[in-house]
Every structure is written in structure tokens, then in C-alpha cells.
C-alpha positions in Angstrom: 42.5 34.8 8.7 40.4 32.2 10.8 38.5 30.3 8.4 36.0 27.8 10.4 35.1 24.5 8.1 32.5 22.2 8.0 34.5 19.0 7.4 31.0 17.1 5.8 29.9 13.9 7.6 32.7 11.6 7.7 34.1 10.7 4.2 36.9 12.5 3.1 35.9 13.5 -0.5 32.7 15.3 0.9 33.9 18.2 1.5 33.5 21.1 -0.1 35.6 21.9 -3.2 36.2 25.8 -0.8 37.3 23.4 2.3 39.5 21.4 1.0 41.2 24.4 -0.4 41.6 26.0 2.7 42.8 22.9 4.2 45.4 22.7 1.6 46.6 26.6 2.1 46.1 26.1 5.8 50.1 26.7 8.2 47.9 25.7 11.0 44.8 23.0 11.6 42.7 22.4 14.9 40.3 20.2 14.5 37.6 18.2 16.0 39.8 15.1 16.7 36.9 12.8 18.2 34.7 13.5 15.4 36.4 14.3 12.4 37.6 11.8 9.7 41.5 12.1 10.4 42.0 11.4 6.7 40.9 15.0 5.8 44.1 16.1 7.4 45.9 14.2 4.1 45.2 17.5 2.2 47.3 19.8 4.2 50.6 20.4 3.4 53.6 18.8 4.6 54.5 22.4 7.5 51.3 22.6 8.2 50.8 22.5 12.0 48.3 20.3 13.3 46.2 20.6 16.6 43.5 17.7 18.0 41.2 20.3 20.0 39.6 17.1 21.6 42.4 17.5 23.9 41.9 21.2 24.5 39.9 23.6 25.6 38.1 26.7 24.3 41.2 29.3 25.9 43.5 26.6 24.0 42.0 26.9 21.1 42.1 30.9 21.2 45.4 30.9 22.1 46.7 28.8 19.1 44.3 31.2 16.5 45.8 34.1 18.3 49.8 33.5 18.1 49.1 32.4 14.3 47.2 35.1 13.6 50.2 37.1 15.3 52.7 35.3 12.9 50.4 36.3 10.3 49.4 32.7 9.4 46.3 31.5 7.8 44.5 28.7 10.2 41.6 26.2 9.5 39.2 25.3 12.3 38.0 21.9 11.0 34.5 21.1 12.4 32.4 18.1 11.5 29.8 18.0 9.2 28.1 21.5 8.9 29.7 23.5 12.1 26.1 25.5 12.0 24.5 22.4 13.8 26.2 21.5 17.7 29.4 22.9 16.3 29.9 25.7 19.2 31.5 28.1 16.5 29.3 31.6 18.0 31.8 31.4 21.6 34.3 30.9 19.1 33.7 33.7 16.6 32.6 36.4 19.6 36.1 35.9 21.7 37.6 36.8 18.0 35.8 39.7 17.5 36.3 41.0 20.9 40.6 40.4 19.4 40.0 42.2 16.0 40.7 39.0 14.5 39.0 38.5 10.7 37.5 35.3 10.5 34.9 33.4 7.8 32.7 30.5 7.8 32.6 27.4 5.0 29.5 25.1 5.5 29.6 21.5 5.1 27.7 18.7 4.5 25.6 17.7 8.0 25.5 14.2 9.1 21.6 14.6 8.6 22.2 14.5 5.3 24.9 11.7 5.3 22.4 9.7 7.1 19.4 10.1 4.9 22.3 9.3 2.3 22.6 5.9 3.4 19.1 5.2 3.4 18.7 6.7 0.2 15.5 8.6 1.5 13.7 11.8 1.4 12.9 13.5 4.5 10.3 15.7 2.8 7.7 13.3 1.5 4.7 14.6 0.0 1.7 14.0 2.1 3.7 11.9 4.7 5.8 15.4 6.3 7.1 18.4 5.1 9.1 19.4 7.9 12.3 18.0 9.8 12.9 18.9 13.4 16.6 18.5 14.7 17.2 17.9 17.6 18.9 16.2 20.7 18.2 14.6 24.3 19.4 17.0 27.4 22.7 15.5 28.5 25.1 17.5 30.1 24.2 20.5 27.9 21.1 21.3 28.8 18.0 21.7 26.3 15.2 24.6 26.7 11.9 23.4 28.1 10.3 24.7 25.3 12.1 22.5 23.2 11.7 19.0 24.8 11.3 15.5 22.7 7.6 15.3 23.7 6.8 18.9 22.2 8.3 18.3 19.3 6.7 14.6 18.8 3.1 16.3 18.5 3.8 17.6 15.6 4.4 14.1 13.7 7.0 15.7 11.7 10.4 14.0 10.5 12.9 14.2 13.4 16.3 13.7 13.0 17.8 13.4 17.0 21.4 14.0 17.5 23.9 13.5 20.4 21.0 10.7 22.3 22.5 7.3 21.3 23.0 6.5 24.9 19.8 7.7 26.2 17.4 5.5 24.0 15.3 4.4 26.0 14.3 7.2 27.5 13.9 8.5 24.1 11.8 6.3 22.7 9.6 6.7 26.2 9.7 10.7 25.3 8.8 9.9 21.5 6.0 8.0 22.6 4.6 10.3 25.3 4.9 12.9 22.6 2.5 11.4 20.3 4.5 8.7 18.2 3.2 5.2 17.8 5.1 2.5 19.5 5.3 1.4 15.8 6.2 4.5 13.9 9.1 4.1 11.3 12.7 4.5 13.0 16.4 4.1 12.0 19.9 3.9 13.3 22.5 5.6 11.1 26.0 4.8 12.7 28.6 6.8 11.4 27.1 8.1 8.3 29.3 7.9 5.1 32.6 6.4 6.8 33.9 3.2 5.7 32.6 1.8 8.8 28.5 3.2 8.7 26.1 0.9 9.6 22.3 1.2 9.5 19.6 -0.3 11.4 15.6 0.2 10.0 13.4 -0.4 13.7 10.4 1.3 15.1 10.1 4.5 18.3 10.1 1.3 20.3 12.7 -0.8 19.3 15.8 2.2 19.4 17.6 0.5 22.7 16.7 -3.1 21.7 18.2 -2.5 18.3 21.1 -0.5 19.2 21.8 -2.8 21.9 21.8 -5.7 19.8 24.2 -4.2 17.2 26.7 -2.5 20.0 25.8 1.2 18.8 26.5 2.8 21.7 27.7 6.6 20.4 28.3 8.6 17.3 24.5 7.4 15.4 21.9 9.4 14.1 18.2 8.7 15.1 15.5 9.6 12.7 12.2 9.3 13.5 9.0 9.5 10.9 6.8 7.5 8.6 9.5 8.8 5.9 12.0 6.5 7.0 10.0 3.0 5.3 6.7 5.2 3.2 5.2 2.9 0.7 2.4 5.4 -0.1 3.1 9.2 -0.6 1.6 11.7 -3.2 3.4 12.7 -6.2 5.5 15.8 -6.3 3.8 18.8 -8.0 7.0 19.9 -9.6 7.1 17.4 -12.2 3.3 16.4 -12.5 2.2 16.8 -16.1 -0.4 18.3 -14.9 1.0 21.2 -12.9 2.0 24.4 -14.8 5.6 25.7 -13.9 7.2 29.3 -14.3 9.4 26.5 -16.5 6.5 24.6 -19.0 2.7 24.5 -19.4 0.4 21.9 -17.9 -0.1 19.2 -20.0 -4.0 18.6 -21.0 -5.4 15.4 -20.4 -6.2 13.7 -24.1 
């Protein structure tokens, strides 16, 4: 059995109670050297055998799953944060069903999540934006048309922007064609929940200056949205006196 893990977002006690069980049963471990806390490794066993696919490429990684698989071993592909988001599992999990090879999947917590963590903020703000677009700037993976920063800025929605810290400025030129103010709300969420996370509050025109200043130069969320500093938003309607529940009446005004 293949079992594909989300690793969380970069301290070891976030993952799941199912991955780090796996990870402790695993006899074999590739994972995501460049992005993966290395301390996770700690839970596996002392014969387990442990490959850095940073170094390796997607026939490597087959091959390793394949001979274990032969030896009728039990293998962990360790992905960070939620292998669902930028985690190219689908090329993975096709090439093993074209093998016969059984394989399952055990989320993890996204470094979206890790970074609104450390900011201690809601994305979904009532009244401010109910929606959160992830996304990235083309790099060398290309990004439909369809889906391009300035499309996505119209809407004024929460955007979260992965895999861009080196292409800021262009970003925040993107952002702004889009539809963003210059001044709308921004942060910089280096290396969320690692020992070593820092986090920058700026605005859609500040992203370079700031990351430039504080030597962020890879590995950083970008979120983008008045939810980032809101002083003002409506209440929720879940726990509003006021607002009858499947779970308790309205309360009626005395």
C-alpha cells in the first residue's frame, strides 16, 4: 500500500493523528525534502528507509513505490501541507493505477491555513468576503488564461497567492490592474508555523518593498483582502441572539 500524506504546514505536531501513524508503520519514506519539516521523519522507525524526492524525479519516485510494493512493503509519500493543493499527487496516483498498485490519500493541514494561523484571522468575514481564491503567478508551470491574477482581482474576494514570492512586483502590478487598491490590506506569511515564520502586515503595493526589506525571497504566502487588518465587519448569524437555529430559538428583544 502507497499511502500519500499531507505533512501539515511545517510544524511537526500538525499533522494528522492518521499521518503520523503511517509514518510510524511506514518501511519506506519519500518525501518532499525542500519543503517538508525534516523533523516529521523522527516518527519513523529506526529500518525505515528514507528517500529526499527533491533529488529525484517522477520515474525515481515510481521506481522506489514499485520495488517496495514488490517486497510487499508499506511506503509513505510525505507531501507538504495538504498534497490536494500544488502537491502533483494525480501523475502520481494514474502511473499507479496503470501498475495495479493500491494506494490512499491522508489530507493535511495547508499552509493557507498555517498562515491565517499566524495572523490569527478569518478569511471569511462577514460583509467584508465570503470567498477565498487560491492561487499562484505563472512561473515555469504555466497558469490557464482563464485563471490570471487580474481575473481573479475583480472579484475583491480573499486571495491567498502561492508559489509568487519572487515575482512581487509584478504581482502587485497584476493585483492592481485587477481591481485592488494600491492600499488594500496585504501580508507576508514566511514559513507558516515553523520555528522560524515571520509575518509582514503591508498593502497590494508594498509586497516587493516589504519582502525586500525583510530578505523573503521564497517559501511565503501572499494574502490579499480587506480581511487581513478589518476593523468593521457584521456579526455572524450563527450565534446572533437574534437568529433562530435548527439548534435554539431566537431570542425576543425585551
Amino acid at each position: 500500500m502507497i499511502h500519500f500524506v499531507g505533512a501539515g504546514s511545517g510544524a511537526p505536531d500538525l499533522i494528522t493523528v492518521r499521518g503520523k501513524k503511517y509514518l510510524e508503520e511506514a518501511d519506506v519514506v519519500i518525501y518532499a525534502g525542500s519543503l517538508v519539516n525534516p523533523k516529521l521523519l523522527e516518527y519513523t522507525k529506526d529500518i525505515c528507509t528514507i528517500y529526499n524526492s527533491a533529488k529525484m524525479t517522477l520515474e525515481e519516485v515510481l521506481s522506489v513505490m514499485e520495488k517496495a510494493e514488490k517486497a510487499g512493503k508499506t511506503t509513505v509519500r510525505l507531501h507538504t501541507g495538504d498534497p490536494c493543493i500544488y502537491g502533483a499527487i494525480r501523475e502520481q496516483m494514474d502511473a499507479l493505477d496503470e501498475k495495479g498498485i493500491a494506494y490512499d490519500y491522508c489530507p493535511g493541514v495547508s499552509a493557507f491555513c498555517g498562515a491565517a494561523s499566524a495572523l490569527n484571522l478569518e478569511y471569511t468575514l462577514p460583509d467584508i468576503s465570503q470567498s477565498v481564491i487560491i492561487t499562484r503567478m505563472e512561473g515555469r508551470t504555466p497558469v490557464p488564461e482563464k485563471e490570471s491574477i487580474q481575473s481573479f482581482a475583480a472579484h475583491q474576494a480573499t486571495m491567498v497567492v502561492f508559489l509568487s514570492t519572487g515575482m512581487l512586483e509584478e504581482l502587485s502590478r497584476r493585483l492592481i490592474e485587477g481591481g485592488y487598491k494600491e492600499d488594500t490590506p496585504a501580508a507576508i506569511v514566511y514559513k507558516a508555523t515553523w520555528e522560524d515564520e515571520k509575518k509582514f502586515i503591508c498593502t497590494v503595493g508594498t509586497l516587493a518593498q516589504t519582502a525586500k526589506e525583510n530578505n523573503i525571497t521564497k517559501t511565503a504566502l501572499m494574502i490579499i483582502g480587506d480581511c487581513v487588518n478589518a476593523a468593521h465587519y457584521d456579526r455572524s448569524k450563527l450565534y446572533d441572539p437574534g437568529f433562530t437555529t435548527e439548534f435554539r430559538e431566537a431570542k425576543k428583544e425585551e
